[in-house]
C-alpha positions as CSV (number, residue, x, y, z in Angstrom):
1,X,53.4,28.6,22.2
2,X,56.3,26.0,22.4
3,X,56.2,23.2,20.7
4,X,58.2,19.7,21.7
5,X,60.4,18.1,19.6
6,X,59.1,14.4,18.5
7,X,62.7,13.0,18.5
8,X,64.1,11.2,21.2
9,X,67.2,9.8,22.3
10,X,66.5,6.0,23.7
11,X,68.7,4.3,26.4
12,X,69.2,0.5,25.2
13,X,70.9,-2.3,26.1
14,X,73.1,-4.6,23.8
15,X,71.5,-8.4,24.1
16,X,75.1,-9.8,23.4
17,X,77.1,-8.5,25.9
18,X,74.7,-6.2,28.2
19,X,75.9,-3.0,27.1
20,X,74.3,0.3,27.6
21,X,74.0,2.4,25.1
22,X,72.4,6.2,24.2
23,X,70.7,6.4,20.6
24,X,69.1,8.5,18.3
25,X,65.7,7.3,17.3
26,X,65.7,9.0,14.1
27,X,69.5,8.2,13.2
28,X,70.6,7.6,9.4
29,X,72.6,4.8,9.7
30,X,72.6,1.3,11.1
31,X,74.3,1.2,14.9
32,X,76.0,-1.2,16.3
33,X,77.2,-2.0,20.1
34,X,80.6,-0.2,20.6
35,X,81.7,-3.2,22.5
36,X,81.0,-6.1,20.4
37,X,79.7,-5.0,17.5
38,X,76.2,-6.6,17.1
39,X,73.3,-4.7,15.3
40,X,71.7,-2.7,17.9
41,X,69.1,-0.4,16.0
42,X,68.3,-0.9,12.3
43,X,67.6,2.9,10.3
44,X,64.5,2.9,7.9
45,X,64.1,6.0,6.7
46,X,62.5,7.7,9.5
47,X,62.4,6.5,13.2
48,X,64.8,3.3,13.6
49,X,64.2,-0.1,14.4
50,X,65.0,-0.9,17.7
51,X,66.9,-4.5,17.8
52,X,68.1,-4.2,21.2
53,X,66.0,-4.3,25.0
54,X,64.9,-1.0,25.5
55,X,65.9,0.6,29.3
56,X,64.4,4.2,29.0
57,X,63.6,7.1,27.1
58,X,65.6,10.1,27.7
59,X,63.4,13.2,27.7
């Protein structure tokens, strides 16, 4: 029996400067846009908090 993994990668893009970015869903820290630096997804403990428009989910 396999079993599938319940963490994802997410495919987001930056609201500042429409950048798109891959990220952890379950990452540990916060994560900002690599081009202009704005807060993209906020860490909580377990899965993130998305601040960013969400594009797709990579499976």
């Amino acid at each position: 029996m396999l079993t599938t993994p319940k963490s994802k990668f997410i495919k987001v893009k930056c609201e500042g400067c429409k950048n798109e970015q891959t990220v952890f869903n379950k990452a540990a820290t916060t994560i900002n846009c690599l081009v202009c630096g704005k807060k993209i997804a906020d860490s909580t403990g377990g899965k993130v908090k998305i601040e960013a428009k969400i594009i797709g989910v990579l499976e």
